[in-house]
TIBA-36265 format. One record per residue (C-alpha): x, y, z; residue in three letters; residue number from 1. Coordinates in nm, 3 decimals, padded with zeros to 5 digits, always signed. Layout:
BEGIN
<r xx="X" yy="Y" zz="Z" res="ala" n="NUM"/>
...
END
This chain:
BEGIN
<r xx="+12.350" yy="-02.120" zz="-01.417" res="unk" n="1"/>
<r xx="+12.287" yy="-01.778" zz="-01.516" res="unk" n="2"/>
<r xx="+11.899" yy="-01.741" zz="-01.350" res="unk" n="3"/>
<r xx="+11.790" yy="-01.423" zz="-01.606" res="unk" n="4"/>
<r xx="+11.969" yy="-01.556" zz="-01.945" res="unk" n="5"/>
<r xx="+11.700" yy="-01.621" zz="-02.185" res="unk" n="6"/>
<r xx="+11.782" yy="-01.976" zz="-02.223" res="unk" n="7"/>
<r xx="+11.683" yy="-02.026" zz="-01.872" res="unk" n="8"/>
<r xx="+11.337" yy="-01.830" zz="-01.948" res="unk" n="9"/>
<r xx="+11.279" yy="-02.043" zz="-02.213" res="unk" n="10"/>
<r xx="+11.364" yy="-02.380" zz="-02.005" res="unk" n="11"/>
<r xx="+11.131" yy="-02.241" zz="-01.724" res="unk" n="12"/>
<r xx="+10.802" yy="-02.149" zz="-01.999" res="unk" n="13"/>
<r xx="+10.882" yy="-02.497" zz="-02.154" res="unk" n="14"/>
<r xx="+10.868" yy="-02.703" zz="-01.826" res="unk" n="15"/>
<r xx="+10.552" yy="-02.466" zz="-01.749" res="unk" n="16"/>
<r xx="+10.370" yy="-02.616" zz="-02.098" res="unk" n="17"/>
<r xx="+10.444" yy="-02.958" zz="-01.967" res="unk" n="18"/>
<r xx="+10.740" yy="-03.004" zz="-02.176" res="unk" n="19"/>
<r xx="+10.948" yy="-03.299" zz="-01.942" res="unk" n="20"/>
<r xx="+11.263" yy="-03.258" zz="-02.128" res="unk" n="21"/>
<r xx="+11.250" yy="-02.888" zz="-02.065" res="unk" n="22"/>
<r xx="+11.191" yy="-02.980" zz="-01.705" res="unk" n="23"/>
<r xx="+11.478" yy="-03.200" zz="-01.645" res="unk" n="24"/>
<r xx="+11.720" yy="-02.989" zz="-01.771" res="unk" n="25"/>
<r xx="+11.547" yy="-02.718" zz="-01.612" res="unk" n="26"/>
<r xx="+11.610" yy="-02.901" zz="-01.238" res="unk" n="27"/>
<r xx="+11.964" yy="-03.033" zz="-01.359" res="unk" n="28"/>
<r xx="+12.106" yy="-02.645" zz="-01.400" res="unk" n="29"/>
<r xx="+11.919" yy="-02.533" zz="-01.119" res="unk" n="30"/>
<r xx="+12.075" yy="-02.787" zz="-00.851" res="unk" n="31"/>
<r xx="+12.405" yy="-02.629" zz="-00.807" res="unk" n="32"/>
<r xx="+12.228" yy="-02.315" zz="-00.771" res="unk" n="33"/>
<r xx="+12.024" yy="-02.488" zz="-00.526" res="unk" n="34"/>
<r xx="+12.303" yy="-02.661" zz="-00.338" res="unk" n="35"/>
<r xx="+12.512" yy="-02.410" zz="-00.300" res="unk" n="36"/>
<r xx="+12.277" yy="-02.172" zz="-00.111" res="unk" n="37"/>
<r xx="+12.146" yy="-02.438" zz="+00.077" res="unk" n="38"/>
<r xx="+12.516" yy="-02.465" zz="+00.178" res="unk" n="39"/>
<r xx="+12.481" yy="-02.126" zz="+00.345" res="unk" n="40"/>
<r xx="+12.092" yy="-02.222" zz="+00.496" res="unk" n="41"/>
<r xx="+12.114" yy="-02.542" zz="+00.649" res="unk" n="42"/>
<r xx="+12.312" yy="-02.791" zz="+00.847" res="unk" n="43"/>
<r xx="+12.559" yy="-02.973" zz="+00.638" res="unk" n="44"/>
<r xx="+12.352" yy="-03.303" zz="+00.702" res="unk" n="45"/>
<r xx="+12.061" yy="-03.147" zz="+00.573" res="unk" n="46"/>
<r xx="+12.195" yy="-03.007" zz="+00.263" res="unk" n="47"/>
<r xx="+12.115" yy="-03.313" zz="+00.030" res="unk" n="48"/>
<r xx="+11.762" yy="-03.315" zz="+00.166" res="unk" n="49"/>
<r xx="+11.656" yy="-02.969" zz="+00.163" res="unk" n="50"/>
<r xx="+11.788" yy="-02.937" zz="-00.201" res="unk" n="51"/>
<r xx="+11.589" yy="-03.277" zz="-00.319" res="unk" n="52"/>
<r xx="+11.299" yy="-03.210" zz="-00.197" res="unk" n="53"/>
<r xx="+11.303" yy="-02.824" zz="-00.336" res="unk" n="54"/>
<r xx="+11.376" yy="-02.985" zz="-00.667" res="unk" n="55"/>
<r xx="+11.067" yy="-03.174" zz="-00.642" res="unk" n="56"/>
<r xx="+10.859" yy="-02.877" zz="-00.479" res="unk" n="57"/>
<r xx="+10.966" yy="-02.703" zz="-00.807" res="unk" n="58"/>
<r xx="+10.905" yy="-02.991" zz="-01.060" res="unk" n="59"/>
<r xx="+10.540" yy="-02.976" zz="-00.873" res="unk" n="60"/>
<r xx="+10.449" yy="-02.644" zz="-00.883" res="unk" n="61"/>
<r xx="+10.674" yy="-02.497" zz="-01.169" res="unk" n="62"/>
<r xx="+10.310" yy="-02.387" zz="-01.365" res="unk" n="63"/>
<r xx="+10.200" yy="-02.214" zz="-01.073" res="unk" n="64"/>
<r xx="+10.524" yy="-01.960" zz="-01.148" res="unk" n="65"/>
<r xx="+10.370" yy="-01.638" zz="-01.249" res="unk" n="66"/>
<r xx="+10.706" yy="-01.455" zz="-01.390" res="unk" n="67"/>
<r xx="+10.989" yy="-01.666" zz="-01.543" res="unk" n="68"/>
<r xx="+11.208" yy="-01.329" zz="-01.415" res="unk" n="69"/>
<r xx="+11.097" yy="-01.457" zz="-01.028" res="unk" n="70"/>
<r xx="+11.253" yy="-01.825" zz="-01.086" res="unk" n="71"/>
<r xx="+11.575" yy="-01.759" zz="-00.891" res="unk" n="72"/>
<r xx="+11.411" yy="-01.584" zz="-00.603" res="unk" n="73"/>
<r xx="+11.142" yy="-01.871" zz="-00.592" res="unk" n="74"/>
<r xx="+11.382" yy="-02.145" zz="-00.610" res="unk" n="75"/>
<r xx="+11.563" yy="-02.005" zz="-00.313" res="unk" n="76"/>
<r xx="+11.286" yy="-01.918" zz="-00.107" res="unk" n="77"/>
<r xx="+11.166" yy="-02.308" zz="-00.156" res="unk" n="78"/>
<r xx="+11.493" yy="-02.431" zz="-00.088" res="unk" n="79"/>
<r xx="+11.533" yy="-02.186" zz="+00.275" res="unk" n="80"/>
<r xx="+11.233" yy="-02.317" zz="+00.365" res="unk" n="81"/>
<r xx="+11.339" yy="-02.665" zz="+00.372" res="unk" n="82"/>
<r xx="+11.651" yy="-02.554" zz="+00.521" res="unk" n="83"/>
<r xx="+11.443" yy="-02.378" zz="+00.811" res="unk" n="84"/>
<r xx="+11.197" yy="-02.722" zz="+00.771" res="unk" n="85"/>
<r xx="+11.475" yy="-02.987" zz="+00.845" res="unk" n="86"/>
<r xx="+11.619" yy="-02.751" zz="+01.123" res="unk" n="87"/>
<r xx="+11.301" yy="-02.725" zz="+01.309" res="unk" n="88"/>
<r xx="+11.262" yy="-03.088" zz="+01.287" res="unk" n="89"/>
<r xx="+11.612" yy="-03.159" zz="+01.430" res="unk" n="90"/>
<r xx="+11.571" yy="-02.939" zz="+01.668" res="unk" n="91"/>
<r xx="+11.196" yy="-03.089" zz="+01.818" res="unk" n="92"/>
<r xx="+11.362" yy="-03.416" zz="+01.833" res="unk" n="93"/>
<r xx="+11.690" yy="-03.309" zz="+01.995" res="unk" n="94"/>
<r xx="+11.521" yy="-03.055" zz="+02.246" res="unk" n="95"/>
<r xx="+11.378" yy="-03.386" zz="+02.443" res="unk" n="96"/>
<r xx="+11.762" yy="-03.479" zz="+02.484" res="unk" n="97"/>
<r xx="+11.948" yy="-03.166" zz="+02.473" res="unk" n="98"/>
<r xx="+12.029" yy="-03.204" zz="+02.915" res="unk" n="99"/>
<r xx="+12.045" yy="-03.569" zz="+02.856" res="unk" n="100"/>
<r xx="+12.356" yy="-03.504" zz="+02.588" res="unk" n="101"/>
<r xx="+12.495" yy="-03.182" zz="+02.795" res="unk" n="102"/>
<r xx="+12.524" yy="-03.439" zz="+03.077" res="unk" n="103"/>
<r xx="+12.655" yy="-03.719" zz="+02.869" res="unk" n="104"/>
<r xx="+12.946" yy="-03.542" zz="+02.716" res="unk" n="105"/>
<r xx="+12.982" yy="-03.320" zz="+03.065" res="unk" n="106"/>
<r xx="+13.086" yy="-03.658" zz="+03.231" res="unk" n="107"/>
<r xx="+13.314" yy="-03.817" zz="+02.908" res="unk" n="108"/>
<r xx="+13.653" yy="-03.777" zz="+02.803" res="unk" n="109"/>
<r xx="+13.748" yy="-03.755" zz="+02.457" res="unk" n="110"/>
<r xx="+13.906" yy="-04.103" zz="+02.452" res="unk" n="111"/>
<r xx="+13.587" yy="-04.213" zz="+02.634" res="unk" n="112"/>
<r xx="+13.380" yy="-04.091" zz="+02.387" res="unk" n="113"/>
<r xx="+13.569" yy="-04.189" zz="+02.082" res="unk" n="114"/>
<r xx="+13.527" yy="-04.558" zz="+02.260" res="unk" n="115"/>
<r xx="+13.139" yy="-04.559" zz="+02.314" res="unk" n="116"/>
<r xx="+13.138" yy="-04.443" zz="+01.966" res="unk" n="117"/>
<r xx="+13.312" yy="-04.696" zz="+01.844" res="unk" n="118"/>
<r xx="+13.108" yy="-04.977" zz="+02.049" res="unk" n="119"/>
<r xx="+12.758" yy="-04.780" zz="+01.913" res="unk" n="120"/>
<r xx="+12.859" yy="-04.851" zz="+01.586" res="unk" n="121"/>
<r xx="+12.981" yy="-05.190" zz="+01.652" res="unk" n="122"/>
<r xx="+12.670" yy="-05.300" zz="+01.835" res="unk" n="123"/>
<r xx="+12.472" yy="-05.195" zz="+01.483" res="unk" n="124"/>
<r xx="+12.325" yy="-05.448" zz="+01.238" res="unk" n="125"/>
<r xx="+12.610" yy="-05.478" zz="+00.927" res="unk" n="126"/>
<r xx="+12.325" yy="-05.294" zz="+00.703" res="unk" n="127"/>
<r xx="+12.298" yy="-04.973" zz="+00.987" res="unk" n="128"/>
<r xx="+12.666" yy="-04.982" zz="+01.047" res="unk" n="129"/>
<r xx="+12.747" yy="-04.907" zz="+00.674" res="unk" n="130"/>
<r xx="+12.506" yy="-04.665" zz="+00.597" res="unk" n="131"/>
<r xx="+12.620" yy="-04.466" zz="+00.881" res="unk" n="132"/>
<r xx="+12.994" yy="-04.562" zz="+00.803" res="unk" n="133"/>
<r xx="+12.914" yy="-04.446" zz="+00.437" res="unk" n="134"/>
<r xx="+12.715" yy="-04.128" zz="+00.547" res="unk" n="135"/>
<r xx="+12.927" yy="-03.992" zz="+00.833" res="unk" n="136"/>
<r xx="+13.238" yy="-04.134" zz="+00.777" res="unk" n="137"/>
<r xx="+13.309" yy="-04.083" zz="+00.442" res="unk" n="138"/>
<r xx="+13.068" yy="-03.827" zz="+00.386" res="unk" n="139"/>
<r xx="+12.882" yy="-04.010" zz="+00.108" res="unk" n="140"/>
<r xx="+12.597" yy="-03.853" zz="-00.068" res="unk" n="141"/>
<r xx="+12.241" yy="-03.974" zz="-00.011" res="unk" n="142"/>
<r xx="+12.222" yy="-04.066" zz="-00.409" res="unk" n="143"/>
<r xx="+12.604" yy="-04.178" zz="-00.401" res="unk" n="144"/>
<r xx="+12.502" yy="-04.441" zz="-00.107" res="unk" n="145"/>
<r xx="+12.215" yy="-04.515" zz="-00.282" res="unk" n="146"/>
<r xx="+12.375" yy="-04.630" zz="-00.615" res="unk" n="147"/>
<r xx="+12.649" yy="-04.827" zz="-00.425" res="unk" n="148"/>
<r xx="+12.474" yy="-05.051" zz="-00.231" res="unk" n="149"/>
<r xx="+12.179" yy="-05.070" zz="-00.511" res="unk" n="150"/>
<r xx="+11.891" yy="-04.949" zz="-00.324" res="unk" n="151"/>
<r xx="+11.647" yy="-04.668" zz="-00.311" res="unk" n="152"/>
<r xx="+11.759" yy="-04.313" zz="-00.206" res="unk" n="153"/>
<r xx="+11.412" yy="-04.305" zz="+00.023" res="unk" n="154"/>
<r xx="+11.567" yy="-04.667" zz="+00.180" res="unk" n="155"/>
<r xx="+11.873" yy="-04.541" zz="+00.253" res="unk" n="156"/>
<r xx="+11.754" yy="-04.204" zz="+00.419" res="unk" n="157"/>
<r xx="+11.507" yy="-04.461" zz="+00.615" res="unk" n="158"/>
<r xx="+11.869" yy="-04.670" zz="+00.696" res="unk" n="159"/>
<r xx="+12.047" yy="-04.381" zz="+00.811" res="unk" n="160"/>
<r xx="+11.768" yy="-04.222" zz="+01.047" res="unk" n="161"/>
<r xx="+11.774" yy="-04.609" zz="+01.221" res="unk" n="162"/>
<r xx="+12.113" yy="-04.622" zz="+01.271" res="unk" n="163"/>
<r xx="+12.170" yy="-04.249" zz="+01.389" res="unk" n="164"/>
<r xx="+11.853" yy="-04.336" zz="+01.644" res="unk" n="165"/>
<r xx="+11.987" yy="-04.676" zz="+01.782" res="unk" n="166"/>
<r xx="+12.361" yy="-04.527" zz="+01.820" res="unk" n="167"/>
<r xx="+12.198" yy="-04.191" zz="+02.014" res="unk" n="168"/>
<r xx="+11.987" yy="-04.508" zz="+02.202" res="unk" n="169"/>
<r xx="+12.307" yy="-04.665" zz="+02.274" res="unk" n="170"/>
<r xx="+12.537" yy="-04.384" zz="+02.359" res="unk" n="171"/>
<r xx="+12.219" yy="-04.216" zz="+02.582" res="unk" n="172"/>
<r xx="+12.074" yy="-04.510" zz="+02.782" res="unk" n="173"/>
<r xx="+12.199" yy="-04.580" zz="+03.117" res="unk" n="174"/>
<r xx="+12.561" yy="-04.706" zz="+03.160" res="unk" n="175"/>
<r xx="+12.601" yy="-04.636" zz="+02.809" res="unk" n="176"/>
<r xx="+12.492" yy="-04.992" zz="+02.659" res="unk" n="177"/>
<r xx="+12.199" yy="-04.963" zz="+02.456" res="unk" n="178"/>
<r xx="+12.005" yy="-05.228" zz="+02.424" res="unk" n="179"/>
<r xx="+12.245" yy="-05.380" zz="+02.679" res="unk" n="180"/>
<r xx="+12.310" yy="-05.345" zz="+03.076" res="unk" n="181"/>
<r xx="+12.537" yy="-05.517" zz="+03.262" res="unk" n="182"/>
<r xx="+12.330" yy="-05.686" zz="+03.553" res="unk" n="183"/>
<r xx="+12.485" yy="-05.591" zz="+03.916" res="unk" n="184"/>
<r xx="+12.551" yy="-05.929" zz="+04.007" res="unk" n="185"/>
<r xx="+12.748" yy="-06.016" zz="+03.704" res="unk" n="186"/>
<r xx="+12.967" yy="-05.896" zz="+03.413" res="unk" n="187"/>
<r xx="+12.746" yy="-06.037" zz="+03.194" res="unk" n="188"/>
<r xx="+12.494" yy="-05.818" zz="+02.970" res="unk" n="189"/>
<r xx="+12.144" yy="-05.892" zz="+03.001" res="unk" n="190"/>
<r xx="+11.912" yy="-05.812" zz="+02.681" res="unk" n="191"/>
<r xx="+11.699" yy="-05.498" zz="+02.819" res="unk" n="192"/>
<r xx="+11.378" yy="-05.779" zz="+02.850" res="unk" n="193"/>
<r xx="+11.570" yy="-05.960" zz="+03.086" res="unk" n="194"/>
<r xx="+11.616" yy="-05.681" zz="+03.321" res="unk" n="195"/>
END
C-alpha cells in the first residue's frame, strides 16, 4: 500500500466521516503494511495478535487522526505498541518460570524432550491437542484455525492459551506428569487429588 498516495488520503478522510466501506478497505490495505512490520517488532507468535488488535485500535480511533499525511507513522506506532504489549505480557508470565525451565531443559536430552513433548500433547483433551497441533505444528493462522474448525477467532485464541498452559503444566510439574504422578509404591499414576 502506498501510505501518502492520495487514494489512501481519501480512504483515511472517508473512514474519518464514518463512511464503513471506506473503512474496510481502509484496514484491508493497511494489514500487510501492518503485518509485515510487526514481523520485525514482535515474536512470531504474537504477530497475528498485535496486528488484529492494531486494526481494531485504528477502526476505533481513526477520527481522532489529526493529519491523513501521519496515517503510516500512527499505524505503526499502534501496531509496536502491541508488539512491546504482548512481549511484556509473555515475559510477566514466563519470568515466574524462567529457573524452573533453565532447570528443566538443563537436566533433558533432546530425545527426552521430544518424548515429554509428545506425551504433553497426548495427555491434552482432542479439542486442546488440535488447536495446538494446528497452531504450532502447522503454523496455522489464528483466523485460518478459526474458519476450519468453525468457531470464533476469540475461542480459538482462548483454546490455544489452555493448551499451551496445561502442556507447560505437564512438562513443568514434578516428574514431568502433569496432572499425573506416579505414586512410590506403584507404577500406577494417581490423579494429583489422590496424592
Amino acid at each position: 500500500m502506498a501510505m501518502t498516495s492520495p487514494a489512501t488520503h481519501e480512504l483515511i478522510q472517508a473512514a474519518q466521516l464514518g463512511d464503513s466501506a471506506a473503512l474496510n478497505r481502509l484496514l484491508l490495505t493497511s494489514q500487510t503494511d501492518a503485518r509485515r512490520y510487526a514481523r520485525k517488532h514482535c515474536q512470531s507468535s504474537d504477530i497475528d495478535d498485535a496486528v488484529q488488535e492494531a486494526l481494531l485500535i485504528l477502526a476505533k480511533k481513526i477520527s481522532a487522526l489529526k493529519a491523513a499525511a501521519a496515517f503510516s507513522g500512527w499505524l505503526f506506532t499502534i501496531v509496536r505498541r502491541e508488539c512491546q504489549r504482548l512481549s511484556r505480557a509473555m515475559l510477566q508470565h514466563e519470568s515466574l518460570e524462567d529457573e524452573r525451565v533453565e532447570s528443566y531443559l538443563a537436566e533433558k536430552t533432546d530425545m527426552t524432550l521430544r518424548l515429554d513433548l509428545s506425551l504433553a500433547l497426548e495427555s491434552l483433551p482432542a479439542h486442546y491437542r488440535q488447536v495446538i497441533l494446528l497452531r504450532d505444528f502447522e503454523e496455522q493462522t489464528i483466523a485460518e484455525i478459526a474458519s476450519v474448525l468453525c468457531q470464533e477467532p476469540a475461542a480459538i485464541k482462548s483454546r490455544l492459551h489452555r493448551a499451551r498452559a496445561l502442556v507447560r503444566e505437564y512438562l513443568l510439574s514434578p516428574g514431568g506428569h502433569g496432572l499425573l504422578e506416579t505414586s512410590p509404591h506403584t507404577s500406577n499414576p494417581l490423579p494429583r487429588n489422590q496424592r
